[in-house]
MARNU-558962 format. One record per residue (C-alpha): residue number from 0; x, z, y. Coordinates in nm, 2 decimals, padded with zeros to 4 digits, m for minus. Layout:
BEGIN
+-----+--------+--------+--------+
! pos !   east !     up !  north !
+-----+--------+--------+--------+
! NUM !      X !      Z !      Y !
...
+-----+--------+--------+--------+
//
This chain:
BEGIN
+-----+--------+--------+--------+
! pos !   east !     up !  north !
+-----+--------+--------+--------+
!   0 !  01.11 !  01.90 !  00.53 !
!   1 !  00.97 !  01.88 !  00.90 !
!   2 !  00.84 !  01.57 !  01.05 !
!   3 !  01.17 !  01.57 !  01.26 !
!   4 !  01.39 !  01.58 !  00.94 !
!   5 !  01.16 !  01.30 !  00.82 !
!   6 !  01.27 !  01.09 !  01.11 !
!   7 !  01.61 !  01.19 !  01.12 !
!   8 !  01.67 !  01.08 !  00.76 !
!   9 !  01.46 !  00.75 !  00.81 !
!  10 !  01.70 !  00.68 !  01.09 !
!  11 !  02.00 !  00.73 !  00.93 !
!  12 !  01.88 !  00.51 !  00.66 !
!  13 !  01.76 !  00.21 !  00.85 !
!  14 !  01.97 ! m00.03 !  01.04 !
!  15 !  01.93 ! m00.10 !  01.39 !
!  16 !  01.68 ! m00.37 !  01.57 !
!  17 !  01.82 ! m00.71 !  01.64 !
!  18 !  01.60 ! m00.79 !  01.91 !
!  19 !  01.84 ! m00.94 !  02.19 !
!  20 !  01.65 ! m01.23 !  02.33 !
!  21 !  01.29 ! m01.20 !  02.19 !
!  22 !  01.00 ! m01.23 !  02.44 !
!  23 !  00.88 ! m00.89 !  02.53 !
!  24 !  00.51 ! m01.00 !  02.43 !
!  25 !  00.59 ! m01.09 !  02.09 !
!  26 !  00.79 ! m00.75 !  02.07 !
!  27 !  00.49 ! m00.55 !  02.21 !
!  28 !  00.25 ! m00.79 !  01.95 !
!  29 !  00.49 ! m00.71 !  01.68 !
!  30 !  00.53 ! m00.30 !  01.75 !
!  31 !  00.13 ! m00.32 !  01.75 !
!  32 !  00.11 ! m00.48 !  01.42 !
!  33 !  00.34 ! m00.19 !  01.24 !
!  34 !  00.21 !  00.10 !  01.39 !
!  35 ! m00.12 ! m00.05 !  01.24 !
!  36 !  00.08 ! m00.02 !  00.93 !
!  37 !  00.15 !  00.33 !  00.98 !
!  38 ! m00.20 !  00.42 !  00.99 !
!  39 ! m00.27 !  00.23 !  00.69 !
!  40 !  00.01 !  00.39 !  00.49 !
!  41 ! m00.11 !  00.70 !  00.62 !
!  42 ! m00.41 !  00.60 !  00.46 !
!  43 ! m00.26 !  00.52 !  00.12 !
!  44 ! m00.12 !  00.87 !  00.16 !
!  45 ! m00.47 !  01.03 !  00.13 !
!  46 ! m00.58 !  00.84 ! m00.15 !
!  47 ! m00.23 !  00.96 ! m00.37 !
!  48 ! m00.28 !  01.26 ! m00.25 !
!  49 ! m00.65 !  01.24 ! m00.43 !
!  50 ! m00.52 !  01.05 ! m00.71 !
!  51 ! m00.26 !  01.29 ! m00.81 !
!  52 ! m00.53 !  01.54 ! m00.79 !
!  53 ! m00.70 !  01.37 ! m01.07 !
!  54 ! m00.41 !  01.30 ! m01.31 !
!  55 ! m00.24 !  01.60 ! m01.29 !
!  56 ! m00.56 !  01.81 ! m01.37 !
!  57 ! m00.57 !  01.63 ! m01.71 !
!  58 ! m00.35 !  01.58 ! m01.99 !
!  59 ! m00.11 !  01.40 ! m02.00 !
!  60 !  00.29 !  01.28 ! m01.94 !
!  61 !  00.51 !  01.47 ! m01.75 !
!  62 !  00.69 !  01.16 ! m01.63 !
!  63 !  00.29 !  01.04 ! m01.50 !
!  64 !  00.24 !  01.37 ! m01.34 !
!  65 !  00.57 !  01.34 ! m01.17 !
!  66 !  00.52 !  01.00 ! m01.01 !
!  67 !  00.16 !  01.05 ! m00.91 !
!  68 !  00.27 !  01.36 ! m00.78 !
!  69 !  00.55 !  01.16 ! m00.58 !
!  70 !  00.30 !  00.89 ! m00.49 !
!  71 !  00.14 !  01.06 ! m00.17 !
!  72 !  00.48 !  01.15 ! m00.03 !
!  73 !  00.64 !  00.80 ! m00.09 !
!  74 !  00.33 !  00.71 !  00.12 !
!  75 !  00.38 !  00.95 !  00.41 !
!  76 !  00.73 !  00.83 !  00.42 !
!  77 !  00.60 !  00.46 !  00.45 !
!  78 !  00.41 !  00.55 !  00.75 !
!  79 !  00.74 !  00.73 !  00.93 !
!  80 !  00.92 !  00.39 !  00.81 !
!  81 !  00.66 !  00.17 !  01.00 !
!  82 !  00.61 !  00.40 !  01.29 !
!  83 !  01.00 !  00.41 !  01.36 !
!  84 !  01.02 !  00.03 !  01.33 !
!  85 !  00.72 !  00.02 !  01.61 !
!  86 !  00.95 !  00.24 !  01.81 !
!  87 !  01.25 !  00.05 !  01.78 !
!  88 !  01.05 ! m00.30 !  01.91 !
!  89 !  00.84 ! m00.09 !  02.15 !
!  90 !  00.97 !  00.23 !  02.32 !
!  91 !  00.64 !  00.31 !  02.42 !
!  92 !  00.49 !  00.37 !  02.09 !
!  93 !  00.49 !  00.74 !  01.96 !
!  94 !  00.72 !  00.72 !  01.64 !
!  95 !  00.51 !  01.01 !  01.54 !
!  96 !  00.28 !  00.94 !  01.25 !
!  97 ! m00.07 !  00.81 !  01.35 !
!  98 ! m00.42 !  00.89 !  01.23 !
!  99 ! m00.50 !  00.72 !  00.93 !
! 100 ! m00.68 !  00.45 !  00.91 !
! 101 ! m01.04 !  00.40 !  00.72 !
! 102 ! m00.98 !  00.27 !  00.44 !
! 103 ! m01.09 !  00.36 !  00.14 !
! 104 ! m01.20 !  00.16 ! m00.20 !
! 105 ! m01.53 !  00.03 ! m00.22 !
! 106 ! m01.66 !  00.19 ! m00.58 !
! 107 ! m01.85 ! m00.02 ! m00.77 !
! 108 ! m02.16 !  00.22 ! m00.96 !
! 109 ! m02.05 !  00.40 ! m01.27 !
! 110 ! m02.16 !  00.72 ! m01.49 !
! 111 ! m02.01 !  01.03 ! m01.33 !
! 112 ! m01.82 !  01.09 ! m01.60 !
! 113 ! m01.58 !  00.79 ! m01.59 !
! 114 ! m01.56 !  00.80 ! m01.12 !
! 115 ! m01.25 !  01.00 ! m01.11 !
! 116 ! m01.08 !  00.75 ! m01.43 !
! 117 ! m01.24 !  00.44 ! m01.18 !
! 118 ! m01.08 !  00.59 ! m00.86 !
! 119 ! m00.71 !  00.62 ! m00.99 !
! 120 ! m00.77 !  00.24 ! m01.17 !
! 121 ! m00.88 !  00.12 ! m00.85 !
! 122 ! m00.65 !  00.29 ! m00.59 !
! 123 ! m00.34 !  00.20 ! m00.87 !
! 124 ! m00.41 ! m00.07 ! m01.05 !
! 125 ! m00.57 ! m00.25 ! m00.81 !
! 126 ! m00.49 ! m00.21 ! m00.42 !
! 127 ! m00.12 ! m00.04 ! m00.50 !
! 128 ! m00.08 ! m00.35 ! m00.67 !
! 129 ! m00.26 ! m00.61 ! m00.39 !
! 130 ! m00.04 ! m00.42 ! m00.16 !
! 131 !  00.28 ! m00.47 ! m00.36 !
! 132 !  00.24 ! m00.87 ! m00.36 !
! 133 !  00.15 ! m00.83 !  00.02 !
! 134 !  00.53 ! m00.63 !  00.08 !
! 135 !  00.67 ! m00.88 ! m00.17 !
! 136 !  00.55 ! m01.20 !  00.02 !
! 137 !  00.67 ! m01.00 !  00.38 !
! 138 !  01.00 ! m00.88 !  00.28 !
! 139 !  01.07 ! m01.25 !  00.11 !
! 140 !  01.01 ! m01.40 !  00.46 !
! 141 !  01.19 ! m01.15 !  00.69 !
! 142 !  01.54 ! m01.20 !  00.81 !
! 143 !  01.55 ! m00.95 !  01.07 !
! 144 !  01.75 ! m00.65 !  00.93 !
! 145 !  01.55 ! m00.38 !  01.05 !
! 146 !  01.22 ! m00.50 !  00.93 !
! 147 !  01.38 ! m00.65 !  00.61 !
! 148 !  01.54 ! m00.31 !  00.51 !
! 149 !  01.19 ! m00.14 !  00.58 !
! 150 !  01.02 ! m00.39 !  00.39 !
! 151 !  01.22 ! m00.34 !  00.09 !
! 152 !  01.21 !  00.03 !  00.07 !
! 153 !  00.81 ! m00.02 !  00.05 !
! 154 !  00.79 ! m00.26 ! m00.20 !
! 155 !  00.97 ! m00.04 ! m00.43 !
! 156 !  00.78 !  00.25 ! m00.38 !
! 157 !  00.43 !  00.06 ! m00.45 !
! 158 !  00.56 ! m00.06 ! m00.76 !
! 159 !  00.58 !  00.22 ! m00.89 !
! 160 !  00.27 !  00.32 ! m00.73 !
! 161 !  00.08 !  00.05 ! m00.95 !
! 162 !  00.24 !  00.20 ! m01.26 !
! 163 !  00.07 !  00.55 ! m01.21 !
! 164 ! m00.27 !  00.38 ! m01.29 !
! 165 ! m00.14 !  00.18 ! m01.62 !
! 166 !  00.05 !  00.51 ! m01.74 !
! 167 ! m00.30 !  00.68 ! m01.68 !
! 168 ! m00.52 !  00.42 ! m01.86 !
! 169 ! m00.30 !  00.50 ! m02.17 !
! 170 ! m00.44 !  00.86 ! m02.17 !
! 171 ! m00.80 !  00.71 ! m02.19 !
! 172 ! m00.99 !  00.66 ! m02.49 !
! 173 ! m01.22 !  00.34 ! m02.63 !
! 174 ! m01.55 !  00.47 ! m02.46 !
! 175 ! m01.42 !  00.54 ! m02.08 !
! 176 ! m01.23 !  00.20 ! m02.09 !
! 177 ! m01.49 ! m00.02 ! m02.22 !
! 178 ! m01.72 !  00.16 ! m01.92 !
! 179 ! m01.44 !  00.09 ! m01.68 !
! 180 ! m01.45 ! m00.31 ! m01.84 !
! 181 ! m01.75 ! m00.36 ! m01.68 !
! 182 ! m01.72 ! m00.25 ! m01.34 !
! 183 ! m01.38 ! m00.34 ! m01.30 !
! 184 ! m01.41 ! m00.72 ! m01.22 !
! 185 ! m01.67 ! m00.63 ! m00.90 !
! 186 ! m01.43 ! m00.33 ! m00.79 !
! 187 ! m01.13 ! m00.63 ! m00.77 !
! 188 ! m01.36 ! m00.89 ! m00.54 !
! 189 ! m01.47 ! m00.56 ! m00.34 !
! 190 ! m01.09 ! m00.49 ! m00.28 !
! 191 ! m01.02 ! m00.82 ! m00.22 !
! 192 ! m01.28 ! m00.90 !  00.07 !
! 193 ! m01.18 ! m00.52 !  00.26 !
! 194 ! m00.88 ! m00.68 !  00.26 !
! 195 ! m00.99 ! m00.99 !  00.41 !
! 196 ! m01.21 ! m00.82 !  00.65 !
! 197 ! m00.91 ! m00.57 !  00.75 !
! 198 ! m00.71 ! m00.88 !  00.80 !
! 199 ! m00.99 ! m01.05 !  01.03 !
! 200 ! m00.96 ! m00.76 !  01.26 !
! 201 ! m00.59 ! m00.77 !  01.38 !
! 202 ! m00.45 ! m00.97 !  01.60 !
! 203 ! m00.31 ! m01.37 !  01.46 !
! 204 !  00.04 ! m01.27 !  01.47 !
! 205 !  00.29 ! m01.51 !  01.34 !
! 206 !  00.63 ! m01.31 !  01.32 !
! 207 !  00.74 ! m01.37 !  00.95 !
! 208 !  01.13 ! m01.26 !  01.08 !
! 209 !  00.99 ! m00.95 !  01.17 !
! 210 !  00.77 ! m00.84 !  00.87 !
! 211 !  00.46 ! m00.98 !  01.01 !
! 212 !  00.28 ! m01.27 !  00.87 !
! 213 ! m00.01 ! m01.46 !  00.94 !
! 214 ! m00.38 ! m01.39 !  00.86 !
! 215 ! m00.36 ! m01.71 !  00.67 !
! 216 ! m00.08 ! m01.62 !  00.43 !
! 217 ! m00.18 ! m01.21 !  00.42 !
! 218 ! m00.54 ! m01.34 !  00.28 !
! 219 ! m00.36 ! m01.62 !  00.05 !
! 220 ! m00.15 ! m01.36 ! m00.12 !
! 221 ! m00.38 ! m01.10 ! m00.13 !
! 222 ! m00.66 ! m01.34 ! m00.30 !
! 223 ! m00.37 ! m01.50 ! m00.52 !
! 224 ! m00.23 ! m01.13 ! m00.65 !
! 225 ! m00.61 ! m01.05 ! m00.79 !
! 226 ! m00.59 ! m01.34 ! m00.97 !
! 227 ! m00.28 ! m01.41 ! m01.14 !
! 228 ! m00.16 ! m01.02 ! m01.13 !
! 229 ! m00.44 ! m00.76 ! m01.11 !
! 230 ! m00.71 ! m00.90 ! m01.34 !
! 231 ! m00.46 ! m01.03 ! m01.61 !
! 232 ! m00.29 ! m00.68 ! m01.62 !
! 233 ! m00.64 ! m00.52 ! m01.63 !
! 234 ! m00.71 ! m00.75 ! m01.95 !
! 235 ! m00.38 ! m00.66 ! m02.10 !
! 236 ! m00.49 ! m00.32 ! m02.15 !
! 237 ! m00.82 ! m00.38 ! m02.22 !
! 238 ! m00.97 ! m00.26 ! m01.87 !
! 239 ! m01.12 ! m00.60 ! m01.80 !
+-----+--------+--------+--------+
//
């Protein structure tokens, strides 16, 4: 499928901006803050893409293999989604996908023999599911429909994103998991603060109706989702 396709289909899939009335700085501010989101999905994209290296070279489910598989495209398709909402509020934004944005997890130090088990526990179980909470909180505050619709179809993706990582940590045996214990609780307070210092960044732009929330409540969520989400699953499966 080319990038046009790509766009074409996200088009026909999307509604239409509702943007009669709304002052052309918030717009531009607004537009800014997605096709920052772009990059960052773009992001996401690359670490799937390694990911899905990982797990499919292994043993294991063909339903795991599948999703992990899926995961870097469901991630290139989230950028399109955010770059053709920054379109729609600013014209003068490419909706062609941007560079990618630096970001990558923070690995705490482990024997090279459990990195590549750490990397898709991190990347999954960790910052898919940080970033799930974050597109929960967003989509729960939206009301415009373009936004809200985009919103929605990249919450569900990331679910299933977290689930790559759980599905994986059932192929691993007592000895990698009770390595990964003890790194696992420092790899969640480094994900944690690149999110807070990605946050601190960006520009303050309060425009919950349009997908965009606050530093305040981004850092809130993010700091409440490690606590009450990523650290009790990691527990539940004896990760943490």
């Amino acid at each position: 499928m080319s990038a046009r396709t790509l766009d074409d289909a996200i088009a026909g899939t999307l509604p239409a901006a509702e943007l009669d009335g709304l002052d052309p700085a918030l717009r531009t501010a607004i537009a800014r803050a997605w096709r920052e989101h772009a990059a960052s999905e773009r992001a996401e994209a690359n670490a799937l893409a390694r990911v899905a290296a990982i797990v499919t070279s292994e043993p294991g489910p063909a339903d795991l293999h599948w999703i992990a598989l899926r995961g870097a495209a469901d991630e290139l398709r989230h950028a399109a989604i955010c770059a053709h909402v920054a379109h729609a509020y600013d014209s003068s934004l490419s909706p062609v996908l941007p560079q990618a944005r630096a970001f990558a997890p923070l690995l705490p130090d482990i024997a090279a023999e459990h990195r590549r088990a750490l990397r898709v526990i991190v990347q999954c179980c960790v910052q898919e599911t940080l970033a799930a909470a974050y597109l929960e909180q967003a989509h729960a505050r939206a009301t415009e429909p373009l936004a809200r619709a985009a919103l929605r179809a990249l919450f569900s993706d990331e679910i299933d994103h977290g689930r790559i990582g759980y599905g994986y940590a059932a192929t691993l045996g007592p000895g990698p998991r009770r390595a990964l214990a003890q790194v696992l609780p420092v790899a969640v307070e480094r994900c944690v603060a690149q999110w807070r210092t990605r946050v601190r960044t960006l520009p303050d732009v309060a425009a919950p109706a349009h997908g965009v929330l606050e530093r305040a409540t981004v850092e809130s969520t993010i700091e409440s989702a490690a606590r009450d989400l990523v650290l009790p699953g990691l527990r539940a499966v004896d990760l943490a």
